[in-house]
PANUBA-823164 format. One record per residue: residue in three letters; chain; x, y, z negated of N, C-alpha, C in turn. Coordinates in Angstrom, 2 decimals. Last residue first. Layout:
<marvos>
r/c/n_c1/n_c2/n_c3/ca_c1/ca_c2/ca_c3/c_c1/c_c2/c_c3
ALA/A/X/Y/Z/X/Y/Z/X/Y/Z
...
</marvos>
This chain:
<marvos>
r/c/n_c1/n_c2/n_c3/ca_c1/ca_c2/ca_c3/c_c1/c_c2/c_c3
UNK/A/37.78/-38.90/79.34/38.00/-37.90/79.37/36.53/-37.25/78.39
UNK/A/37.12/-41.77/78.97/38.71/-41.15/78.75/38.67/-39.93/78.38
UNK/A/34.36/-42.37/79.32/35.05/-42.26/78.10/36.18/-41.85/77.89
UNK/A/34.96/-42.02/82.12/34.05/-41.07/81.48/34.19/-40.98/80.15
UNK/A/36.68/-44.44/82.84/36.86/-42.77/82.77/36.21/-42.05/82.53
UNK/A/34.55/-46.16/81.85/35.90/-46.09/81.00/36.38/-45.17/81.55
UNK/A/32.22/-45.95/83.71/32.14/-45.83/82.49/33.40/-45.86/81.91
UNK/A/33.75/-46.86/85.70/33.37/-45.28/85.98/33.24/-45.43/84.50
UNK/A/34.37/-49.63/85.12/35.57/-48.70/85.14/34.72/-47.34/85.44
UNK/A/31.70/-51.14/85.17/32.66/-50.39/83.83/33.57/-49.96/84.08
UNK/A/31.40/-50.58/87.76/30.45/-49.66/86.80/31.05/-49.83/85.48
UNK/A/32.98/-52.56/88.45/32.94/-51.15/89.41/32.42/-50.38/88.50
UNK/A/31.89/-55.06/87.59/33.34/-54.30/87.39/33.58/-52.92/88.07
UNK/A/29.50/-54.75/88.52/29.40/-54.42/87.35/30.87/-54.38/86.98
UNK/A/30.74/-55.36/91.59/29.75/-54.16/91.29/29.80/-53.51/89.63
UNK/A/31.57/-57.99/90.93/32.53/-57.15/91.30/31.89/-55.52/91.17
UNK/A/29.09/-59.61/89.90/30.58/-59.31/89.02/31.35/-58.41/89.63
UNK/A/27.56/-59.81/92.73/26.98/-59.14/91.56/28.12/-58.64/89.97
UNK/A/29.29/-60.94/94.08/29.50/-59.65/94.33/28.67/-58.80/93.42
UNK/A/29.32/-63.34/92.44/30.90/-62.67/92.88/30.06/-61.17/93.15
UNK/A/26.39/-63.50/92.85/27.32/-63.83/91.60/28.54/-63.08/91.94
UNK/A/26.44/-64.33/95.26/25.73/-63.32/94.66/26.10/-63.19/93.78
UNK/A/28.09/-66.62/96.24/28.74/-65.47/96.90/27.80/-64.17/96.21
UNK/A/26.47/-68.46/94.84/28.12/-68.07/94.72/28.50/-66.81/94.70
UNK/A/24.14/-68.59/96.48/24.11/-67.89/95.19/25.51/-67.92/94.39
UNK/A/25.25/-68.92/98.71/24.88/-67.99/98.64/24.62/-67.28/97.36
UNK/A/25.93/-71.79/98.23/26.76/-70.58/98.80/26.63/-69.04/98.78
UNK/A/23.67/-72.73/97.48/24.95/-73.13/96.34/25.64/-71.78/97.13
UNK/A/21.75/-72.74/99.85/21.63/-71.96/99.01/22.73/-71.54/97.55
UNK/A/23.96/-74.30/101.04/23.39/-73.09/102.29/23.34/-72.61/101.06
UNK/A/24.10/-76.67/100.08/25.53/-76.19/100.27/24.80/-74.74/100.56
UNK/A/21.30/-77.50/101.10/21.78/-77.36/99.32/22.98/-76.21/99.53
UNK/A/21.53/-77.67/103.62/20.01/-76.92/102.93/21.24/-76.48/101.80
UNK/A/22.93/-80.05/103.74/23.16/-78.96/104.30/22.84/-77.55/103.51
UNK/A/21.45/-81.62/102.54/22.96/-81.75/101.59/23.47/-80.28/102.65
UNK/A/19.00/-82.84/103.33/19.11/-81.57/102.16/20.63/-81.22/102.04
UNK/A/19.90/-84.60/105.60/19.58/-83.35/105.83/19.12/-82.18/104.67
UNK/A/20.81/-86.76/103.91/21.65/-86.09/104.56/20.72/-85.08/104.95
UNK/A/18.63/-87.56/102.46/19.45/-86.60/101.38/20.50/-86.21/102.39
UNK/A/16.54/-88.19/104.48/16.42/-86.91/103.71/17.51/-86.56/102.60
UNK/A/18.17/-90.18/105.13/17.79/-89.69/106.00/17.69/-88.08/105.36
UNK/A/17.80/-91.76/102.39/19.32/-91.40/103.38/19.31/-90.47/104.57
UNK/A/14.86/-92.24/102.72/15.58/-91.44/101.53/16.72/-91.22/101.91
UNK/A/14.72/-94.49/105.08/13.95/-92.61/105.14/14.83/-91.89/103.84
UNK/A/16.15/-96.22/103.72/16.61/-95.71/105.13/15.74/-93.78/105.25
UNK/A/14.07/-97.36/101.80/15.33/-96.51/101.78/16.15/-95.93/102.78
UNK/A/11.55/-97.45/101.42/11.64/-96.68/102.26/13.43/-95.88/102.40
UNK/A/9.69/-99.33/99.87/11.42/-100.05/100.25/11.56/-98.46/101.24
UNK/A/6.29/-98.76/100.93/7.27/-99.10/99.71/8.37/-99.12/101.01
UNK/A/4.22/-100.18/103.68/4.38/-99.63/102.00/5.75/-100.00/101.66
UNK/A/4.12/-100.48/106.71/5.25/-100.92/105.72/4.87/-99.97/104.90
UNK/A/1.54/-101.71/108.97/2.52/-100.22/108.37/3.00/-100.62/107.04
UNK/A/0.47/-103.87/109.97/1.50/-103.16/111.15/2.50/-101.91/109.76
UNK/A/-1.65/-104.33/107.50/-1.70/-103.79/109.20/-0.51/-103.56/109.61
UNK/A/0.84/-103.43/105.53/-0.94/-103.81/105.63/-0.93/-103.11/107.16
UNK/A/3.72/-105.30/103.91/2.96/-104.90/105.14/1.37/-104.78/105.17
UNK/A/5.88/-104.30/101.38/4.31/-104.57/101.58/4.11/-104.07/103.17
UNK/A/8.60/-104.55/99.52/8.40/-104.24/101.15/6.84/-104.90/101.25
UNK/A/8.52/-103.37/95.72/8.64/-104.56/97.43/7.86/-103.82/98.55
UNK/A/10.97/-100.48/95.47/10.03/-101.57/95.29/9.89/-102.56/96.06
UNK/A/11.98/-97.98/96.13/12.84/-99.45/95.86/11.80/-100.34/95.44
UNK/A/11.06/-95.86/96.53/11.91/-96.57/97.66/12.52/-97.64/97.24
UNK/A/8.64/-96.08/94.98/8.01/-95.82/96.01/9.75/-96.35/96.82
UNK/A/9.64/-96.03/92.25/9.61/-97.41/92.90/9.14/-97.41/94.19
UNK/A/10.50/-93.52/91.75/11.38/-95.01/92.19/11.32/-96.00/93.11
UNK/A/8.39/-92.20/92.00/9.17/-92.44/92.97/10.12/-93.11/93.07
UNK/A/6.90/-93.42/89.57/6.29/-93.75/91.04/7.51/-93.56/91.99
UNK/A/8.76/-91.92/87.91/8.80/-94.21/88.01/8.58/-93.83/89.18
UNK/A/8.26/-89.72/87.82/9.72/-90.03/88.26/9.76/-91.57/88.75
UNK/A/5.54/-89.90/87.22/5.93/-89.53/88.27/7.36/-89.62/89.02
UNK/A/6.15/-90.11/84.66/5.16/-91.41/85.45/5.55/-90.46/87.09
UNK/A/7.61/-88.17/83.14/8.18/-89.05/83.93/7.54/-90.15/84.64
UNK/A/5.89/-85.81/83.88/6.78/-85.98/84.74/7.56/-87.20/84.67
UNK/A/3.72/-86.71/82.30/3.74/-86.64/83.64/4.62/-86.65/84.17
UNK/A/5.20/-86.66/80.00/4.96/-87.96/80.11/4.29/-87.72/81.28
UNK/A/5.87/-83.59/79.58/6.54/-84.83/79.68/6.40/-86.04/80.19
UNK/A/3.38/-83.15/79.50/4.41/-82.15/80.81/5.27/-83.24/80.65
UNK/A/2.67/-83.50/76.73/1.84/-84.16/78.49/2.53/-83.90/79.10
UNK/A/4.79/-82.14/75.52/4.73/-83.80/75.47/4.22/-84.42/76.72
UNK/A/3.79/-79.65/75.58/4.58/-79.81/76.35/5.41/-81.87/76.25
UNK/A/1.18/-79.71/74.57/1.35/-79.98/76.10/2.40/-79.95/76.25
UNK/A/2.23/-80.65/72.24/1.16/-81.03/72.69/1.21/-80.80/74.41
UNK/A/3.29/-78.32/71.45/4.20/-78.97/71.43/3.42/-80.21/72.00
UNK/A/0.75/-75.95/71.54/1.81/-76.11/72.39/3.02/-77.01/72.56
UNK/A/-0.55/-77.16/69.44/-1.01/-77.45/71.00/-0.15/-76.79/71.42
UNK/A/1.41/-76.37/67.50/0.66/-77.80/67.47/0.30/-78.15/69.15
UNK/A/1.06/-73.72/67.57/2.31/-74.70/67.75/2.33/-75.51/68.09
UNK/A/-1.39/-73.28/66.95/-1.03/-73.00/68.01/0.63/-73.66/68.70
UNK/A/-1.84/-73.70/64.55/-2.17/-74.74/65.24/-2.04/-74.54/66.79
UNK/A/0.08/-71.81/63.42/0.31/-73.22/63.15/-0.38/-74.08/64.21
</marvos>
């Protein structure tokens, strides 16, 4: 019981970290444009366009691969139930 308790317990904190952490990055590219000294806090949306065109490669790379593992991981275990269904034939 009270082990339930503290485990539904942290997984609430796991919650409410991850989403104070989802705000911060909101607002880290959409917030206001702050100059200190010469260097721009915040508004960084040009850098975020920057980094979702160079993940969108990355992404497709690993989506492809774990496609193409899948297919050949299904074609193998179709290979191993047909030995298994002539072994049952005979």
């Amino acid at each position: 019981m009270m082990g339930e308790i503290m485990s539904s317990v942290g997984n609430i904190v796991k919650m409410l970290v991850g989403i104070v952490i989802l705000i911060i990055g909101v607002v880290w590219y959409t917030g206001p444009k702050i100059d200190v000294a010469g260097f721009t806090l915040f508004n960084y949306w040009g850098e975020l366009i920057i980094v979702l065109k160079a993940s969108v490669g990355l992404f497709l790379l690993f989506i492809g691969l774990i496609v193409a593992w899948m297919g050949y991981d299904d074609y193998k275990m179709d290979q191993e139930m047909a030995k298994e269904e002539k072994k049952e034939e005979k």
